[in-house]
C-alpha positions in Angstrom: 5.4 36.2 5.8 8.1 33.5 4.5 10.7 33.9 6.6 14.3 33.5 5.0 16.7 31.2 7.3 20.5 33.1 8.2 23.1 31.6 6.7 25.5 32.3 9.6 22.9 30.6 11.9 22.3 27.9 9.9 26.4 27.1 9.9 25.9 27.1 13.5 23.6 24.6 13.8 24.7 22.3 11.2 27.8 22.1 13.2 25.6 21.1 16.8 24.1 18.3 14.8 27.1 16.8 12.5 28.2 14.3 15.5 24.2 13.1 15.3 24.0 12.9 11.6 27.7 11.0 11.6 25.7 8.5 14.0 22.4 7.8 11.4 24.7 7.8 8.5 26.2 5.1 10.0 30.3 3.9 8.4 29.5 3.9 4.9 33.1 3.6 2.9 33.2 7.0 1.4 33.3 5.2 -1.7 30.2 4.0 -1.1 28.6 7.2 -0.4 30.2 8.9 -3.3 28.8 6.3 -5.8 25.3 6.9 -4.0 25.5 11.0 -4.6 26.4 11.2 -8.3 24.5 11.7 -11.2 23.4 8.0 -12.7 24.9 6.2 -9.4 22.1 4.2 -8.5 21.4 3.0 -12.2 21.7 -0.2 -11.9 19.5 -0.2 -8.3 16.8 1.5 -9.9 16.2 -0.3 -13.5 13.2 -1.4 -13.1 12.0 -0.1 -9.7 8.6 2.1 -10.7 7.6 2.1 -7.5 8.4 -0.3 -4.0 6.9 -3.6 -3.9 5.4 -2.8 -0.2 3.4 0.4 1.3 6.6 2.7 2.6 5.6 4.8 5.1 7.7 8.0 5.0 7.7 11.1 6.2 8.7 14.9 4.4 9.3 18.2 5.9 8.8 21.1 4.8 10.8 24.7 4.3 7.6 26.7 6.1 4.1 26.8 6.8 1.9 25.2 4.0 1.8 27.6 1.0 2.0 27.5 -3.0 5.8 26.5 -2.8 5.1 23.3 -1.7 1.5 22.8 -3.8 3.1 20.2 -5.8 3.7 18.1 -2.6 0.2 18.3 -1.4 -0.8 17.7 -4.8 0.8 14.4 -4.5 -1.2 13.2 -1.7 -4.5 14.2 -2.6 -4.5 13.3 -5.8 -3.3 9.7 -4.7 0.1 10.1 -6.7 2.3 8.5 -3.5 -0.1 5.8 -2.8 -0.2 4.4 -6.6 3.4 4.8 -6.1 3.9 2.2 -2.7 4.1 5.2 -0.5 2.3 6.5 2.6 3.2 10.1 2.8 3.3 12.4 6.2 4.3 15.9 5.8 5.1 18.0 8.1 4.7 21.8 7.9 7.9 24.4 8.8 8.3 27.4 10.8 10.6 29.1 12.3 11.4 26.9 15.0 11.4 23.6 12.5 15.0 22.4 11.6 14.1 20.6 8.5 17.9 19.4 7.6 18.2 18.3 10.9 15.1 16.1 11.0 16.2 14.5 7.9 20.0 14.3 8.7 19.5 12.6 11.9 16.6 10.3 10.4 13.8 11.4 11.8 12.4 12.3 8.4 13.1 11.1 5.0 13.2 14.0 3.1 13.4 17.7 3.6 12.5 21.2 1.4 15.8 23.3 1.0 17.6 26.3 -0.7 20.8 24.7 -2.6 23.1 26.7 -1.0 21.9 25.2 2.4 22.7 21.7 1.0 26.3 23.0 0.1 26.7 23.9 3.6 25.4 20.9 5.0 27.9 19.1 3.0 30.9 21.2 4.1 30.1 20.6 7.1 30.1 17.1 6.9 26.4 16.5 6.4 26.2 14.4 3.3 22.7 15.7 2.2 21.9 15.4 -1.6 19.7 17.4 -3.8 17.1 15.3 -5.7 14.9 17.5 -7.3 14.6 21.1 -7.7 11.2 22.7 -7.5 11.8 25.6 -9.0 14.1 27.0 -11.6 14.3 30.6 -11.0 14.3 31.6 -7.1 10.9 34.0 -6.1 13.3 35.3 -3.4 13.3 39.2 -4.3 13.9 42.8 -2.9 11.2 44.8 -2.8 11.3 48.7 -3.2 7.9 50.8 -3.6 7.5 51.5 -6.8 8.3 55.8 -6.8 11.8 54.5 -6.0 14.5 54.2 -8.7 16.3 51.0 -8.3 17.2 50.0 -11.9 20.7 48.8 -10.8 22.5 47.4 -7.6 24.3 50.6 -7.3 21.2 52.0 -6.4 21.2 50.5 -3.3 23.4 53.0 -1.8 22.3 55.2 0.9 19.3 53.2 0.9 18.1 51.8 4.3 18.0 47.6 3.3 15.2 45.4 5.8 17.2 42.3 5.5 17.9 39.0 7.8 21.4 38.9 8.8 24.0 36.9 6.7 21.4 36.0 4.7 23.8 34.7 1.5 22.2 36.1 -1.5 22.8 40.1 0.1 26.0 38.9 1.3 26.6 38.4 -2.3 24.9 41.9 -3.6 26.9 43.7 -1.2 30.4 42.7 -1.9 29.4 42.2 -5.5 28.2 45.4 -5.7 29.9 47.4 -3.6 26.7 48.5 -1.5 26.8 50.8 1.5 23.7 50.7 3.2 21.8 51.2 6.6 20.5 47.5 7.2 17.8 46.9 10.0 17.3 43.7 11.1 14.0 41.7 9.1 11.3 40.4 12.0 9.2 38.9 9.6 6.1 42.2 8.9 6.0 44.6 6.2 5.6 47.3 8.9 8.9 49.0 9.0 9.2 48.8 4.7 5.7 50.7 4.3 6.5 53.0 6.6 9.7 54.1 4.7 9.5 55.0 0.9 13.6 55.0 1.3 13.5 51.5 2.5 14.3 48.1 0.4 13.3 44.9 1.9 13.7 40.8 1.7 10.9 39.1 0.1 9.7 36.5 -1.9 7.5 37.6 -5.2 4.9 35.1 -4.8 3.9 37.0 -1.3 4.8 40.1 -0.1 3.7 42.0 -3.3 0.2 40.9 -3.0 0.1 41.8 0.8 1.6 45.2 0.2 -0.9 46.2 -2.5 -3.8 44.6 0.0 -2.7 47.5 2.5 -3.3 49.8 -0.2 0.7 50.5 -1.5 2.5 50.1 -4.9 5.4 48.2 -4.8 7.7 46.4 -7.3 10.5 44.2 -6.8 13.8 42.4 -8.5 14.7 38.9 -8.4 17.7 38.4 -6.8 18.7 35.6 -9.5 19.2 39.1 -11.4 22.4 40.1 -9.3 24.3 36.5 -10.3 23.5 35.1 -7.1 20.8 32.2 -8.8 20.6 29.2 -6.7 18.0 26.3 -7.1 15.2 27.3 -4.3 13.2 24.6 -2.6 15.2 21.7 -3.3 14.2 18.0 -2.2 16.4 16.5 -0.2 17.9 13.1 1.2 20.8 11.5 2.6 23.2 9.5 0.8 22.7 7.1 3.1 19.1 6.9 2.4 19.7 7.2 -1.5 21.7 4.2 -0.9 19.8 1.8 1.0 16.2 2.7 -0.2 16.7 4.1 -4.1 13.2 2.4 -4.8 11.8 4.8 -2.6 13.6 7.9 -3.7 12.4 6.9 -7.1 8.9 6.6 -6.4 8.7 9.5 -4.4 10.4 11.8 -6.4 8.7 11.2 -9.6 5.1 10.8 -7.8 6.3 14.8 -6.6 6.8 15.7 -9.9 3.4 14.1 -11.3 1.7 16.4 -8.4 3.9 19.4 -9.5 2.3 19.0 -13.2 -1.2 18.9 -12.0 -1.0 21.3 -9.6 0.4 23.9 -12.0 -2.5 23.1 -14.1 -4.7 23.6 -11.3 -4.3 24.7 -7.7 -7.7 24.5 -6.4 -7.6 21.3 -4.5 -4.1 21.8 -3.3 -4.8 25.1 -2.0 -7.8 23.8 0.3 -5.9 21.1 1.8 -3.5 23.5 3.0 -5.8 25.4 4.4 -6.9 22.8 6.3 -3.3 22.9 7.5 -2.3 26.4 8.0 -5.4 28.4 8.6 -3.5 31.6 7.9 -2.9 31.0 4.6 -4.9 34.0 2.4 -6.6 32.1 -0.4 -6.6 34.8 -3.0 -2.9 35.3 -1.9 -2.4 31.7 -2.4 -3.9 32.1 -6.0 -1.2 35.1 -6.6 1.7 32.8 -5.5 0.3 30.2 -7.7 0.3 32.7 -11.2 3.7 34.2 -10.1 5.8 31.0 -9.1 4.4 28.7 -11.9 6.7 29.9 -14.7 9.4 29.7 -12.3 8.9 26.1 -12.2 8.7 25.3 -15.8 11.0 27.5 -17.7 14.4 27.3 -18.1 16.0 24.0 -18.3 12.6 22.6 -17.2 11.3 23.4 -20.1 12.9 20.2 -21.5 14.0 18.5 -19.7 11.1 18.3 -17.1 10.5 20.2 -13.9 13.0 19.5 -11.2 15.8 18.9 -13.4 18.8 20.5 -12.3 22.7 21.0 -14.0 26.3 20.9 -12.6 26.6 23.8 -14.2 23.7 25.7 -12.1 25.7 24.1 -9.2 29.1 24.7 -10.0 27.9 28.8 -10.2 26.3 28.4 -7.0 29.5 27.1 -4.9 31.5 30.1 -6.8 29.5 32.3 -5.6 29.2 31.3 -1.9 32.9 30.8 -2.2 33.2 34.3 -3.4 31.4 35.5 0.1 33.4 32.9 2.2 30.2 31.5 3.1 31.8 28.1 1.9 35.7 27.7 2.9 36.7 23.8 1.4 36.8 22.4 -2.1 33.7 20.6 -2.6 32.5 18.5 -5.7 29.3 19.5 -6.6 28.4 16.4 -8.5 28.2 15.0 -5.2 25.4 17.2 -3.8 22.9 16.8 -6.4 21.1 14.1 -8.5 18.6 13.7 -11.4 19.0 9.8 -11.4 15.4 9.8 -9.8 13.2 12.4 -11.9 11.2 10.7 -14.7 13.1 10.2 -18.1 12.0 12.9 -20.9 
């Protein structure tokens, strides 16, 4: 099961690797950086630049293990999309142990897989990371409830035992939002303890756990937790400024040959699916197909729709740093033009 990372521990570790990533970012004039971060900043670095001149060998990492949310990714690569566009691409796969914004703060990969509100954090915590592309526009991330169980509102929550990861932001948000008053037990990753308890809620993501309940033979339902206000852009691609700055050929060509492999992966996942396989040999197949039917709207509607997937808005943002703010997950001021981009992603 994807495994959601804590918010608290994330804050943690951001803070053990800010003196490394103030180190690879090297003494950029914040001017400088600034320019490199906002919307249409590298304009006049880019005009022109379809793709690098030479092979650049780079490297991505990944959120998790090799699954549908990254198909378009793999896509990329098997369909040849990064090599027509100068680039030899490694990926590497996540886990639990696989500190993706640390890899790419500190240089050791180029770019990373993240949830928005991690990129916010980063950036408070003086981690200049910036958003290039977002996957999806709607996040899968869900609570699931068996499906005897009313839960037509928030409020239902109450009294309710809640399988959750602790100080995960989006229940940090439900919870004071909402008012909610529940037992929480601490997620470990299994469906165990939420099968075993027709009272019990639990974390999720509805392109995965669904399907696995319903495999064990039970009915259960979930709500998207985009339904409670808390909607942030999941499974972002990330850089540095620094890297925007120096190499905006690069994040050019890589971004839009990503998007290219998001289109034809949505169209079909078959190829995509095997080569993850290869990759992570506990991926389920016809689970992989589920994820695949579920989480392709969530890629393509919204402001997708056109404007092209991975577009993102300052608005989106703006509502996302409110609400972390509301939770005092964030504590400064922060501009949120700074932590995203759409300078990259092919024009419309």
């Amino acid at each position: 099961m994807r495994k959601s990372k804590s918010t608290f521990g994330l804050v943690i570790c951001l803070l053990m690797v800010t003196v490394l990533v103030l180190s690879a970012c090297g003494n950029n004039d914040s001017k400088g950086s600034d320019k490199a971060a906002n919307n249409g900043a590298a304009s006049d670095n880019t005009a022109g630049a379809d793709k690098p001149k030479e092979l650049a060998e780079i490297k991505q990492v990944l959120q998790w293990y090799a699954g549908p949310e990254f198909g378009g990714q793999y896509e990329a690569d098997i369909k040849g999309y990064y090599e027509e566009a100068g680039l030899k691409v490694e990926t590497q796969q996540g886990g639990a142990s696989v500190s993706y914004i640390q890899l790419v703060a500190s240089g050791k990969a180029e770019f990373g897989i993240a949830q928005g509100y991690e990129i916010l954090q980063a950036r408070e915590n003086g981690i200049p990371l910036v958003g290039v592309a977002a996957i999806f526009q709607k996040s899968p991330q869900s609570l699931l409830f068996h499906s005897d169980m009313e839960f037509n509102d928030y409020s239902d929550l109450n009294g309710k035992t809640v399988i959750i990861q602790p100080g995960v932001a989006y229940w940090e948000y439900i919870k004071k939002k909402y008012n909610i008053k529940a037992k929480e037990v601490a997620y470990n990753g299994t469906l165990n303890a939420f099968l075993a308890d027709k009272n019990a809620v639990q974390q999720g993501y509805a392109t995965n756990e669904p399907f696995y309940a319903k495999k064990e033979g039970f009915d259960v339902n979930y709500k998207l937790n985009s339904d409670s206000g808390f909607n942030p852009y999941p499974d972002v691609i990330f850089t540095t400024e620094k890297y925007i700055e120096e190499n905006p050929e690069i994040v050019k060509a890589f971004v839009q040959a990503s998007m290219k492999g998001w289109e034809s992966y949505n169209a079909d996942p078959t190829a995509a699916h095997n080569k993850m396989k290869e990759e992570n040999r506990d991926l389920d197949m016809d689970g992989a197909k589920y994820g695949w039917e579920i989480q392709t709207p969530l890629t393509v509607d919204g402001d997708a729709a056109t404007n092209g997937i991975g577009y993102m808005t300052e608005a989106r943002w703006t509502e996302l740093y409110e609400a972390m703010k509301f939770v005092d997950l964030l504590k400064k001021d922060q501009d949120v033009t700074k932590a995203f981009t759409t300078e990259f992603l092919p024009a419309q």
